[in-house]
C-alpha positions in Angstrom: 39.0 16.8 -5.5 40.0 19.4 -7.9 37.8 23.2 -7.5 35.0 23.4 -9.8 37.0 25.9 -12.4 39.7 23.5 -12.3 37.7 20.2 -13.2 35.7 21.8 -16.0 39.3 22.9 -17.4 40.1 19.2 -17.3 36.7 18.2 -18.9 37.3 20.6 -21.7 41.0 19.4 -21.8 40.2 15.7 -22.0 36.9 16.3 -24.6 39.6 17.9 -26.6 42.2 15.8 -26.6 39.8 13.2 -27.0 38.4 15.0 -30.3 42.1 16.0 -31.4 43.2 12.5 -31.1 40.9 11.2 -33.6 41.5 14.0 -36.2 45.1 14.1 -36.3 46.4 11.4 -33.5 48.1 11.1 -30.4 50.8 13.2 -31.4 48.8 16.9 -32.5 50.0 19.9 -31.2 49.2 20.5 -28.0 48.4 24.1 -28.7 44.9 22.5 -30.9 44.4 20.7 -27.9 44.4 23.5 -25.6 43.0 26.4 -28.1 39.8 23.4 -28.4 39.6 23.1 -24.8 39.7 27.6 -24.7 42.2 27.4 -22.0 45.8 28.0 -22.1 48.7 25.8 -22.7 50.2 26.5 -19.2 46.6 25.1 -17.9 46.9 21.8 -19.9 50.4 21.6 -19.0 49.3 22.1 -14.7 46.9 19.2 -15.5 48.6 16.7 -17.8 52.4 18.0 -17.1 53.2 15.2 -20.0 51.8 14.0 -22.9 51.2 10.7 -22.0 49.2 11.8 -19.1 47.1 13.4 -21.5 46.7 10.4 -23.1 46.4 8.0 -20.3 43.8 10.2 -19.1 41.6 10.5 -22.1 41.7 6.7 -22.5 41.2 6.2 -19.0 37.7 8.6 -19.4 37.3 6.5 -23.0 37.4 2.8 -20.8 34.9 4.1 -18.3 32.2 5.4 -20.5 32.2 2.5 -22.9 31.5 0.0 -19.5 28.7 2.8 -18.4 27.0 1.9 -21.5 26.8 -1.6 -20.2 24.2 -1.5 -17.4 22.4 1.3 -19.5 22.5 -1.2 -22.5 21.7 -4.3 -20.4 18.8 -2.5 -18.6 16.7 -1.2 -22.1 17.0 -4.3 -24.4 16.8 -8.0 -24.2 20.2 -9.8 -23.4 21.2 -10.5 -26.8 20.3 -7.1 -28.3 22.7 -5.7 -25.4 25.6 -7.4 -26.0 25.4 -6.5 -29.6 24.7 -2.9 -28.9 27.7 -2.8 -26.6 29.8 -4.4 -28.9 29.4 -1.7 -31.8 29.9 0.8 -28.8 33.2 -0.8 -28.2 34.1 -0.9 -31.9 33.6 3.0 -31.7 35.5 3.5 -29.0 38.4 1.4 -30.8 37.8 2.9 -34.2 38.6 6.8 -33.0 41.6 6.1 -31.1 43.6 7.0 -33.9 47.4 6.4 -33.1 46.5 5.1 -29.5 47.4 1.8 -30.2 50.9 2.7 -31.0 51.3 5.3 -28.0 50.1 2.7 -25.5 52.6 0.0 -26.8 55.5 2.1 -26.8 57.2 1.0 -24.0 56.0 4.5 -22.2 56.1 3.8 -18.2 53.0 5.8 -18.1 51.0 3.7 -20.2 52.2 0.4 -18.1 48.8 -0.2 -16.4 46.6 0.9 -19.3 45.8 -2.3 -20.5 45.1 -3.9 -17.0 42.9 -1.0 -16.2 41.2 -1.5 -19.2 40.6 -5.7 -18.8 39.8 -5.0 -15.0 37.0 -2.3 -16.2 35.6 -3.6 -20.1 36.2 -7.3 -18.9 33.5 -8.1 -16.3 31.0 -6.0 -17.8 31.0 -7.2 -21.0 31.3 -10.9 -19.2 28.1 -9.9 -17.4 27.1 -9.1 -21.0 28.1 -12.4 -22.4 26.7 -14.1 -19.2 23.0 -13.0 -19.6 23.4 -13.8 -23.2 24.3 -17.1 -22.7 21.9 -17.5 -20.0 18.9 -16.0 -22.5 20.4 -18.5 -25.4 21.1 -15.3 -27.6 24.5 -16.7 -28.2 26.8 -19.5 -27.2 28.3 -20.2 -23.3 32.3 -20.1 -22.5 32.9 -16.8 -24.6 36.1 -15.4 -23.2 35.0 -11.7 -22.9 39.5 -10.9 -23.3 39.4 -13.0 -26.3 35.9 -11.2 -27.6 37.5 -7.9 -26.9 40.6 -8.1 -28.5 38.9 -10.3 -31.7 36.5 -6.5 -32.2 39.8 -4.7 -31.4 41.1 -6.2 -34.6 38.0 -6.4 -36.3 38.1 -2.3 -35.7 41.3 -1.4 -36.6 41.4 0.0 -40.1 44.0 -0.7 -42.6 46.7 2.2 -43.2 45.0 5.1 -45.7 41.3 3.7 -45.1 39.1 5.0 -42.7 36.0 2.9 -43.4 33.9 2.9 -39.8 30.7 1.0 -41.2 32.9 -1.9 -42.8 34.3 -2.2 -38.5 31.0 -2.4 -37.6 29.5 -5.3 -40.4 32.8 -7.2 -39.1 31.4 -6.8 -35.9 28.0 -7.8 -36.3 29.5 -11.3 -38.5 31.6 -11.8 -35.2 28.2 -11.5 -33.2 26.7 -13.8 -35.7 29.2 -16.2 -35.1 29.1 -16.1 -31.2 24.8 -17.3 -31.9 25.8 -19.9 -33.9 25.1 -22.8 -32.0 23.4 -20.9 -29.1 20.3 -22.8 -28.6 21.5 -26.5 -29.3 22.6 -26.7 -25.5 
Protein backbone atom coordinates (compact mmCIF):
# COMPACT_ATOMS: atom_id res chain seq x y z
CA UNK A 1 0.00 0.00 0.00
CA UNK A 2 1.49 3.13 -1.29
CA UNK A 3 2.13 6.23 1.75
CA UNK A 4 -0.61 8.61 1.90
CA UNK A 5 1.49 11.49 -0.16
CA UNK A 6 2.25 8.94 -2.67
CA UNK A 7 -1.45 7.76 -3.37
CA UNK A 8 -2.88 11.21 -3.59
CA UNK A 9 0.07 11.81 -6.25
CA UNK A 10 -1.47 8.91 -8.09
CA UNK A 11 -5.11 10.19 -7.66
CA UNK A 12 -4.07 13.54 -9.05
CA UNK A 13 -2.02 11.70 -11.71
CA UNK A 14 -4.76 9.35 -12.85
CA UNK A 15 -7.78 12.36 -12.55
CA UNK A 16 -5.41 14.01 -14.93
CA UNK A 17 -4.62 11.79 -17.25
CA UNK A 18 -8.03 10.87 -17.18
CA UNK A 19 -9.11 14.65 -17.96
CA UNK A 20 -6.05 14.94 -20.51
CA UNK A 21 -7.13 11.99 -22.32
CA UNK A 22 -10.40 13.28 -23.28
CA UNK A 23 -9.15 16.73 -24.34
CA UNK A 24 -6.38 15.89 -26.53
CA UNK A 25 -6.08 11.74 -26.32
CA UNK A 26 -4.03 9.08 -25.25
CA UNK A 27 -1.04 10.48 -26.74
CA UNK A 28 -0.79 14.42 -24.82
CA UNK A 29 2.21 15.38 -23.44
CA UNK A 30 2.96 14.01 -20.51
CA UNK A 31 4.16 17.28 -19.02
CA UNK A 32 -0.04 18.56 -19.23
CA UNK A 33 -0.54 15.49 -17.53
CA UNK A 34 1.76 16.06 -14.73
CA UNK A 35 1.57 20.15 -14.61
CA UNK A 36 -2.69 19.03 -14.17
CA UNK A 37 -1.85 16.58 -11.55
CA UNK A 38 0.81 19.70 -9.79
CA UNK A 39 3.40 17.22 -9.38
CA UNK A 40 6.53 16.66 -11.33
CA UNK A 41 7.16 14.65 -14.33
CA UNK A 42 9.80 12.49 -12.43
CA UNK A 43 6.69 11.72 -10.00
CA UNK A 44 4.42 10.47 -12.85
CA UNK A 45 7.26 8.74 -14.37
CA UNK A 46 8.00 6.77 -10.46
CA UNK A 47 4.27 5.79 -10.74
CA UNK A 48 3.45 5.00 -14.44
CA UNK A 49 7.34 4.40 -15.62
CA UNK A 50 5.39 3.97 -19.19
CA UNK A 51 2.79 5.41 -20.97
CA UNK A 52 0.76 2.58 -21.25
CA UNK A 53 0.73 2.16 -17.53
CA UNK A 54 -0.66 5.39 -17.44
CA UNK A 55 -3.22 4.41 -19.56
CA UNK A 56 -3.93 0.96 -18.33
CA UNK A 57 -4.34 2.49 -15.09
CA UNK A 58 -6.71 5.29 -15.86
CA UNK A 59 -8.90 2.77 -17.65
CA UNK A 60 -8.54 0.36 -15.10
CA UNK A 61 -9.93 3.22 -12.38
CA UNK A 62 -12.60 4.17 -15.52
CA UNK A 63 -13.88 0.10 -15.48
CA UNK A 64 -14.35 0.14 -11.71
CA UNK A 65 -16.31 3.28 -11.22
CA UNK A 66 -18.72 2.73 -14.07
CA UNK A 67 -19.57 -1.07 -12.26
CA UNK A 68 -19.81 1.06 -8.71
CA UNK A 69 -22.56 2.84 -10.25
CA UNK A 70 -24.33 -0.44 -10.62
CA UNK A 71 -25.37 -1.47 -7.10
CA UNK A 72 -25.76 2.43 -6.38
CA UNK A 73 -28.05 2.55 -9.61
CA UNK A 74 -29.76 -0.83 -8.87
CA UNK A 75 -30.44 0.18 -5.20
CA UNK A 76 -32.39 3.87 -5.90
CA UNK A 77 -34.62 3.10 -8.93
CA UNK A 78 -36.81 0.29 -10.17
CA UNK A 79 -35.01 -2.50 -12.30
CA UNK A 80 -35.73 -1.05 -15.58
CA UNK A 81 -34.93 2.57 -14.74
CA UNK A 82 -31.41 1.06 -13.50
CA UNK A 83 -30.31 -0.60 -16.36
CA UNK A 84 -31.05 2.34 -18.41
CA UNK A 85 -29.31 4.76 -16.12
CA UNK A 86 -26.26 2.51 -16.14
CA UNK A 87 -26.30 2.21 -19.63
CA UNK A 88 -25.94 6.10 -20.40
CA UNK A 89 -23.25 5.80 -17.56
CA UNK A 90 -21.45 3.41 -19.71
CA UNK A 91 -21.97 5.37 -22.87
CA UNK A 92 -20.05 8.18 -20.90
CA UNK A 93 -17.55 6.34 -19.95
CA UNK A 94 -17.01 5.11 -23.72
CA UNK A 95 -17.64 8.52 -25.17
CA UNK A 96 -14.51 10.41 -23.27
CA UNK A 97 -12.02 7.83 -23.90
CA UNK A 98 -10.84 9.66 -26.79
CA UNK A 99 -8.07 7.60 -28.59
CA UNK A 100 -8.35 4.67 -26.05
CA UNK A 101 -9.72 2.51 -28.36
CA UNK A 102 -6.80 2.66 -30.61
CA UNK A 103 -4.17 2.53 -27.74
CA UNK A 104 -5.75 -0.67 -26.25
CA UNK A 105 -5.74 -2.43 -29.71
CA UNK A 106 -2.44 -1.76 -30.56
CA UNK A 107 -0.89 -4.78 -30.03
CA UNK A 108 0.79 -3.12 -26.68
CA UNK A 109 1.64 -6.16 -24.15
CA UNK A 110 0.55 -3.87 -21.48
CA UNK A 111 -2.86 -3.51 -22.66
CA UNK A 112 -3.21 -7.60 -23.15
CA UNK A 113 -5.57 -8.10 -20.21
CA UNK A 114 -7.54 -4.86 -20.49
CA UNK A 115 -10.32 -6.20 -22.20
CA UNK A 116 -10.73 -9.33 -19.90
CA UNK A 117 -10.48 -7.12 -16.97
CA UNK A 118 -13.05 -5.11 -18.27
CA UNK A 119 -15.67 -8.17 -19.31
CA UNK A 120 -14.77 -9.88 -15.83
CA UNK A 121 -15.77 -6.38 -14.00
CA UNK A 122 -18.77 -4.47 -16.45
CA UNK A 123 -19.96 -8.03 -17.44
CA UNK A 124 -21.69 -9.49 -14.34
CA UNK A 125 -22.88 -6.34 -13.09
CA UNK A 126 -24.58 -5.19 -15.86
CA UNK A 127 -25.92 -9.05 -16.18
CA UNK A 128 -27.20 -8.59 -12.71
CA UNK A 129 -28.63 -5.38 -14.30
CA UNK A 130 -30.19 -7.16 -17.22
CA UNK A 131 -31.22 -10.00 -14.78
CA UNK A 132 -33.53 -7.97 -12.53
CA UNK A 133 -34.85 -6.38 -15.61
CA UNK A 134 -35.84 -9.30 -17.11
CA UNK A 135 -37.05 -10.58 -13.89
CA UNK A 136 -39.31 -7.14 -13.34
CA UNK A 137 -40.44 -7.49 -17.19
CA UNK A 138 -38.69 -4.00 -17.93
CA UNK A 139 -37.18 -5.62 -20.93
CA UNK A 140 -36.66 -8.90 -22.65
CA UNK A 141 -34.77 -12.28 -21.04
CA UNK A 142 -31.41 -13.85 -22.78
CA UNK A 143 -29.70 -10.35 -23.33
CA UNK A 144 -26.08 -11.13 -23.62
CA UNK A 145 -24.66 -8.38 -21.32
CA UNK A 146 -20.87 -8.78 -23.86
CA UNK A 147 -23.14 -8.37 -26.78
CA UNK A 148 -25.11 -5.27 -25.00
CA UNK A 149 -21.84 -3.71 -24.10
CA UNK A 150 -20.10 -3.81 -27.11
CA UNK A 151 -23.53 -2.85 -29.26
CA UNK A 152 -23.44 0.89 -26.74
CA UNK A 153 -19.68 0.73 -27.39
CA UNK A 154 -20.48 1.27 -30.97
CA UNK A 155 -23.41 3.11 -30.46
CA UNK A 156 -20.85 5.69 -28.52
CA UNK A 157 -18.21 5.94 -30.67
CA UNK A 158 -18.42 9.17 -32.56
CA UNK A 159 -17.62 9.53 -36.23
CA UNK A 160 -14.11 11.21 -37.04
CA UNK A 161 -14.47 15.33 -36.66
CA UNK A 162 -17.86 15.09 -34.69
CA UNK A 163 -18.16 15.05 -31.13
CA UNK A 164 -21.92 14.85 -30.64
CA UNK A 165 -22.34 13.18 -26.92
CA UNK A 166 -26.28 13.64 -26.79
CA UNK A 167 -26.85 11.94 -30.34
CA UNK A 168 -24.57 8.58 -28.23
CA UNK A 169 -26.91 8.80 -25.75
CA UNK A 170 -30.57 8.92 -27.95
CA UNK A 171 -28.78 5.85 -29.72
CA UNK A 172 -28.61 4.46 -26.49
CA UNK A 173 -31.90 4.96 -25.14
CA UNK A 174 -33.47 3.40 -29.02
CA UNK A 175 -31.14 0.35 -28.08
CA UNK A 176 -32.88 0.28 -24.61
CA UNK A 177 -36.12 0.62 -26.42
CA UNK A 178 -35.40 -2.17 -28.34
CA UNK A 179 -34.19 -4.54 -25.54
CA UNK A 180 -38.38 -3.80 -23.96
CA UNK A 181 -39.73 -4.66 -27.02
CA UNK A 182 -41.34 -7.78 -26.38
CA UNK A 183 -40.65 -7.76 -22.57
CA UNK A 184 -43.92 -8.51 -21.22
CA UNK A 185 -45.35 -11.07 -23.80
CA UNK A 186 -43.42 -14.01 -21.85
Amino acid sequence: MPRVDAQRNIDALLEAAKHEFAVSGVDVNVRAIAARAGVGTATLYRHFPLRSDLVAAVFRREVDACVAEAPRLAAGHDAGEALELWLQRYTEFVATKRGLAAALHSGDPAFDGLRAYFEDSAGPALRTLLDTAAAAGSVRAGVDPIDLLGAVSNLSVSSPGTEDAARAHRMVSLLVDGLRYGAGSR
